[in-house]
NUSE-41777 format. One record per residue (C-alpha): z, x, y; residue number from 1; residue in three letters. Coordinates in steps of 0.25 Angstrom, whole numbers. Each point is the difference from the previous one (the first is absolute). Layout:
! residues N
<rec c3="Z" c1="X" c2="Y" seq="NUM" type="ALA"/>
...
END
This chain:
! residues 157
<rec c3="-188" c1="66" c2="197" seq="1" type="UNK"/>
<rec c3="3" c1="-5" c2="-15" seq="2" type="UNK"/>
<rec c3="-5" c1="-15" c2="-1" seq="3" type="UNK"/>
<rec c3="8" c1="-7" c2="-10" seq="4" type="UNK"/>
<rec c3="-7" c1="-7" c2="-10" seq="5" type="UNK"/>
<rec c3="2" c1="-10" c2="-11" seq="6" type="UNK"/>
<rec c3="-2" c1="13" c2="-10" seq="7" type="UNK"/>
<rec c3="10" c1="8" c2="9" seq="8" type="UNK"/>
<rec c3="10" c1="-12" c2="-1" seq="9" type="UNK"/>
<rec c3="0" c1="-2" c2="-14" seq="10" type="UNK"/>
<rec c3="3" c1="15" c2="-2" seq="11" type="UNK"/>
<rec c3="12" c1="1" c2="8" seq="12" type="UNK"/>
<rec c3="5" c1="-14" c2="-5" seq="13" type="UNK"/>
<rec c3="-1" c1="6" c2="-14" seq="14" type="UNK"/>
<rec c3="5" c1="14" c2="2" seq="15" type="UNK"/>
<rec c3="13" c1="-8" c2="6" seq="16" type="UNK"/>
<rec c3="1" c1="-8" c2="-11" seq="17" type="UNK"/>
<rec c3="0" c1="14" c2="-8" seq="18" type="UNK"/>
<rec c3="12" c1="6" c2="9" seq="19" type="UNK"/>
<rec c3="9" c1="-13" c2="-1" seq="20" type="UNK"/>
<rec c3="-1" c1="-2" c2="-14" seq="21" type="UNK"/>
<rec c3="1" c1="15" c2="-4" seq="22" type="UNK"/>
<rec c3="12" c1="-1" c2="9" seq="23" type="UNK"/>
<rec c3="6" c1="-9" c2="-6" seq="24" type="UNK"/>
<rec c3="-1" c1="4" c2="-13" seq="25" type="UNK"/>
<rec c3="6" c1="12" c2="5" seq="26" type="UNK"/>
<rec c3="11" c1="-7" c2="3" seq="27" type="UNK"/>
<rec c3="2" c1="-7" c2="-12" seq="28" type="UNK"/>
<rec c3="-4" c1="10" c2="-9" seq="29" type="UNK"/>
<rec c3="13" c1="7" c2="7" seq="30" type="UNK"/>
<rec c3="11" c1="-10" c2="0" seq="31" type="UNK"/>
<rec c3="11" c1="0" c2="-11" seq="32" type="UNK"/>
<rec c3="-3" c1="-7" c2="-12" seq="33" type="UNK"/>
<rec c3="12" c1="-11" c2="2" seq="34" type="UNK"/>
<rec c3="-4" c1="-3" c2="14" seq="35" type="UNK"/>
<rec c3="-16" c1="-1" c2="-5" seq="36" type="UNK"/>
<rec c3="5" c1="-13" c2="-10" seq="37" type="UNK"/>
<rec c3="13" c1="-7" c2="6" seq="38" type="UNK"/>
<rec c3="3" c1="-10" c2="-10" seq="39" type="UNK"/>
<rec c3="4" c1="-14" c2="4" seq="40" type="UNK"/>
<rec c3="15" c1="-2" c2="7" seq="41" type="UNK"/>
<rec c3="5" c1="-7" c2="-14" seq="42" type="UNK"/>
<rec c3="-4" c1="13" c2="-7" seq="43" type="UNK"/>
<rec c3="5" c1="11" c2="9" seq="44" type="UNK"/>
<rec c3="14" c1="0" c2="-7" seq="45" type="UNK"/>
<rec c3="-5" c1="1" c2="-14" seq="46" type="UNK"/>
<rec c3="-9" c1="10" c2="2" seq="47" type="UNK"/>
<rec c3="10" c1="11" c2="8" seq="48" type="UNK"/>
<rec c3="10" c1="-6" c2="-10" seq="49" type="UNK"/>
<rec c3="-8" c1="3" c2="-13" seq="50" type="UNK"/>
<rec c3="-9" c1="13" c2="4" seq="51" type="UNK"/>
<rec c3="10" c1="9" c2="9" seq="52" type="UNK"/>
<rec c3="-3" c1="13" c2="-5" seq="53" type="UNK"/>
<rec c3="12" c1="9" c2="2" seq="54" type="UNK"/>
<rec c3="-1" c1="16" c2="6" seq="55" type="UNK"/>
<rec c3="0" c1="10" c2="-11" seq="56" type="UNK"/>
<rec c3="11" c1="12" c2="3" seq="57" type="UNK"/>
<rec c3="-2" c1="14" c2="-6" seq="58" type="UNK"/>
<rec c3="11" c1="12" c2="-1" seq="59" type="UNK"/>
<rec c3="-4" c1="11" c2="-6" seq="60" type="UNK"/>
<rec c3="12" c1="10" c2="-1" seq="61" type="UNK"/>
<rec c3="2" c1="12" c2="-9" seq="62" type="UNK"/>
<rec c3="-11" c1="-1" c2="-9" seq="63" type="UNK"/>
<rec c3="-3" c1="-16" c2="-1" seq="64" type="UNK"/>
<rec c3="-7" c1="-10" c2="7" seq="65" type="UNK"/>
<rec c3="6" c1="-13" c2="0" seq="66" type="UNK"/>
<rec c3="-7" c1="-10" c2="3" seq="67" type="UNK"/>
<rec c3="5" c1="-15" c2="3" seq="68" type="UNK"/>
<rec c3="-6" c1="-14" c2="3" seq="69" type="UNK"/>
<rec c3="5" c1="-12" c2="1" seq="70" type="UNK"/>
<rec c3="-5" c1="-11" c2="-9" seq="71" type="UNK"/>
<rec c3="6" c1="-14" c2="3" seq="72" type="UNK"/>
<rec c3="11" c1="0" c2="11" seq="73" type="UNK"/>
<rec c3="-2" c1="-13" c2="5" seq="74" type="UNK"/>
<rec c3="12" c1="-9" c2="3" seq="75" type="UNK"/>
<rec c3="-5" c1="-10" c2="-11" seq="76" type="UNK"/>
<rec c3="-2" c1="10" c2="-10" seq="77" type="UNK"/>
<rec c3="10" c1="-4" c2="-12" seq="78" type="UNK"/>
<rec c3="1" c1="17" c2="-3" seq="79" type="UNK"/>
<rec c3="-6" c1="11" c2="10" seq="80" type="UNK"/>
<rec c3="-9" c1="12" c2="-5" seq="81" type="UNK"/>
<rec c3="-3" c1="13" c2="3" seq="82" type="UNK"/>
<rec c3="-11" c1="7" c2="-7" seq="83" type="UNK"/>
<rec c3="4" c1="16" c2="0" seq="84" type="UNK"/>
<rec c3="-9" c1="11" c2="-4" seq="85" type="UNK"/>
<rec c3="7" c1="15" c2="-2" seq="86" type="UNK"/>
<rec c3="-9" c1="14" c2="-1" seq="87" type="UNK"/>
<rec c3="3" c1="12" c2="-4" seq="88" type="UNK"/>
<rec c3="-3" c1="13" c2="-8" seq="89" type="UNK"/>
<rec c3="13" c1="7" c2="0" seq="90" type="UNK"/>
<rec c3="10" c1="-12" c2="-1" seq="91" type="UNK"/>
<rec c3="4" c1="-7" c2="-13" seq="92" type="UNK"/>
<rec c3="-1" c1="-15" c2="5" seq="93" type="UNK"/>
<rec c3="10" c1="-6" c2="-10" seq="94" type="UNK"/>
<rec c3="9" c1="-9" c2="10" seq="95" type="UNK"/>
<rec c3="6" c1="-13" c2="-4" seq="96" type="UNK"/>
<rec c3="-5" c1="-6" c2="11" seq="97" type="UNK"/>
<rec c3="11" c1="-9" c2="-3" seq="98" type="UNK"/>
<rec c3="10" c1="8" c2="5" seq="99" type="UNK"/>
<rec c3="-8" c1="8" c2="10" seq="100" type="UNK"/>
<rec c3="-3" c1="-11" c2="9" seq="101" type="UNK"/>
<rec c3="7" c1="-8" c2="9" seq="102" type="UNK"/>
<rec c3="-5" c1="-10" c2="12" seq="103" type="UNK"/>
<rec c3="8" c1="-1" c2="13" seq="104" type="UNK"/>
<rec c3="-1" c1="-13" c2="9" seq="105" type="UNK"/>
<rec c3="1" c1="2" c2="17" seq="106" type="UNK"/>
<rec c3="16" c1="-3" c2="-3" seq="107" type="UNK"/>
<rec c3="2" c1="11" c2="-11" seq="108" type="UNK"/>
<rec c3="2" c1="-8" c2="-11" seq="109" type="UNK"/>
<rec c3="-6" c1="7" c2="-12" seq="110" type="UNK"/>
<rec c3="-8" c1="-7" c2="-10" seq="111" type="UNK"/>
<rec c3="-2" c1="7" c2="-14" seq="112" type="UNK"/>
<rec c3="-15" c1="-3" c2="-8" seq="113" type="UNK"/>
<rec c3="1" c1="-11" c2="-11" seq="114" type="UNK"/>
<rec c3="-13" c1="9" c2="-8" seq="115" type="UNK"/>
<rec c3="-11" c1="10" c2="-1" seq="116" type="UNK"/>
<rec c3="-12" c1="-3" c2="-6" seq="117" type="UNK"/>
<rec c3="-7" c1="14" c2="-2" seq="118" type="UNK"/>
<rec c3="2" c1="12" c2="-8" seq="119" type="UNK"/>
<rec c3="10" c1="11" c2="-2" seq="120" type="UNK"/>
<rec c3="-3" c1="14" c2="2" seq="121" type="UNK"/>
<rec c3="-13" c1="10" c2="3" seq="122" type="UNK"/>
<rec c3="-5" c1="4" c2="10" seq="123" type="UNK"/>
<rec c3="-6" c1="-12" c2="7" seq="124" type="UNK"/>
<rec c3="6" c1="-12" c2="-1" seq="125" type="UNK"/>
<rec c3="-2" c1="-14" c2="6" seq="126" type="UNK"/>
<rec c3="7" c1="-13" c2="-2" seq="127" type="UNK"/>
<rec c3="6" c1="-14" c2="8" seq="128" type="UNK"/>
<rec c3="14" c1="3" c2="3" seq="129" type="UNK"/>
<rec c3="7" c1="-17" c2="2" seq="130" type="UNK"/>
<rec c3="12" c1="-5" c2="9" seq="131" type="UNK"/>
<rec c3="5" c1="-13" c2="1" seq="132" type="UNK"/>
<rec c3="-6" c1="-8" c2="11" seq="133" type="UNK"/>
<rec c3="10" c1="3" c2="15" seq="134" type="UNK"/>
<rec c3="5" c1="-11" c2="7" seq="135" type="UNK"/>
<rec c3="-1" c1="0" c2="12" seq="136" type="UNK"/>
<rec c3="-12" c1="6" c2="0" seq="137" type="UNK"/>
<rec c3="5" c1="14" c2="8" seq="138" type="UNK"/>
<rec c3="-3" c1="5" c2="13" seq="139" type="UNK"/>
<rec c3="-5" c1="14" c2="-8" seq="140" type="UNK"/>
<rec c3="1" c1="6" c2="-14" seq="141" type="UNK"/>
<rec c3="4" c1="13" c2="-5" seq="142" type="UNK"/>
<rec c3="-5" c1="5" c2="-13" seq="143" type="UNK"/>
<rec c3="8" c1="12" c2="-4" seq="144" type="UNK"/>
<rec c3="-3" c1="9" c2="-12" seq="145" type="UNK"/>
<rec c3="8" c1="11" c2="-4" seq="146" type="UNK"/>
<rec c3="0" c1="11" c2="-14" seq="147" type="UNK"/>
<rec c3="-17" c1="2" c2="3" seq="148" type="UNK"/>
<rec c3="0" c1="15" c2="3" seq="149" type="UNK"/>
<rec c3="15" c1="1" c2="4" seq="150" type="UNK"/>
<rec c3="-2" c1="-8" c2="14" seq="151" type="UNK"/>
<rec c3="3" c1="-14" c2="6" seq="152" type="UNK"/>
<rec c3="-14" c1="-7" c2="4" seq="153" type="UNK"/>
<rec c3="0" c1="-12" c2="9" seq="154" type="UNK"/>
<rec c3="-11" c1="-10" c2="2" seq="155" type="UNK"/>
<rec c3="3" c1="-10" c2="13" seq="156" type="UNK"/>
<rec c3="-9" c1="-13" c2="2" seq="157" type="UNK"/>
END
């Protein structure tokens, strides 16, 4: 029979202090980065207001790779942006992205862009496509651009 002495204790106690705190680092090491630092209640609204990051869509028909991101859709924002980034090595990528873009709210209203600030032409090309600010703040959003590669490519958030 094992007789448990003090030395004996000692180890087990400190070899379970091991396990716990290696288990919870495990499980904090593994937890999502907003749940990891909640801010205070008075806060919550800013931040999901001022840092919402918006799902980038792709569409990569005939020979270009069309790449958009919302910037600033938020209800507050005076002007919405989209950043859009084109790809190709066949295309020629001269649009007026003016004239090529429209947004659609969940109603079908169409909304055409007030600017483009990016360049004209070549082969890769990125710029920030603006709209007038949408109220009420729609249910969904349709961006539609057509004249890239002779087809209709739409982005839904």
């Amino acid at each position: 029979m094992v007789e448990k002495t003090p030395m004996n204790k000692t180890a087990i106690t400190i070899l379970l202090a091991i396990v716990l705190a290696g288990s919870f680092f495990i499980f904090y090491k593994n937890r999502p980065a907003e749940e990891q630092n909640t801010p205070a209640t008075g806060q919550i609204n800013q931040q999901v207001n001022t840092t919402q990051k918006w799902e980038s869509k792709i569409d990569d028909q005939t020979a270009v790779i069309v790449t958009i991101t919302p910037i600033d859709i938020l209800s507050e924002s005076k002007e919405w942006r989209f950043d859009i980034v084109m790809d190709t090595h066949s295309v020629e990528l001269d649009q007026d992205m003016i004239k090529s873009v429209i947004l659609v709210d969940d109603i079908g209203k169409e909304y055409e862009p007030i600017s483009w600030e990016g360049p004209v032409g070549g082969h890769h090309r990125e710029g920030v496509l603006k709209f007038k600010q949408i109220i009420p703040v729609p249910k969904f959003i349709e961006l539609k651009i057509s004249g890239i590669g002779d087809v209709v490519r739409n982005f839904i958030w």
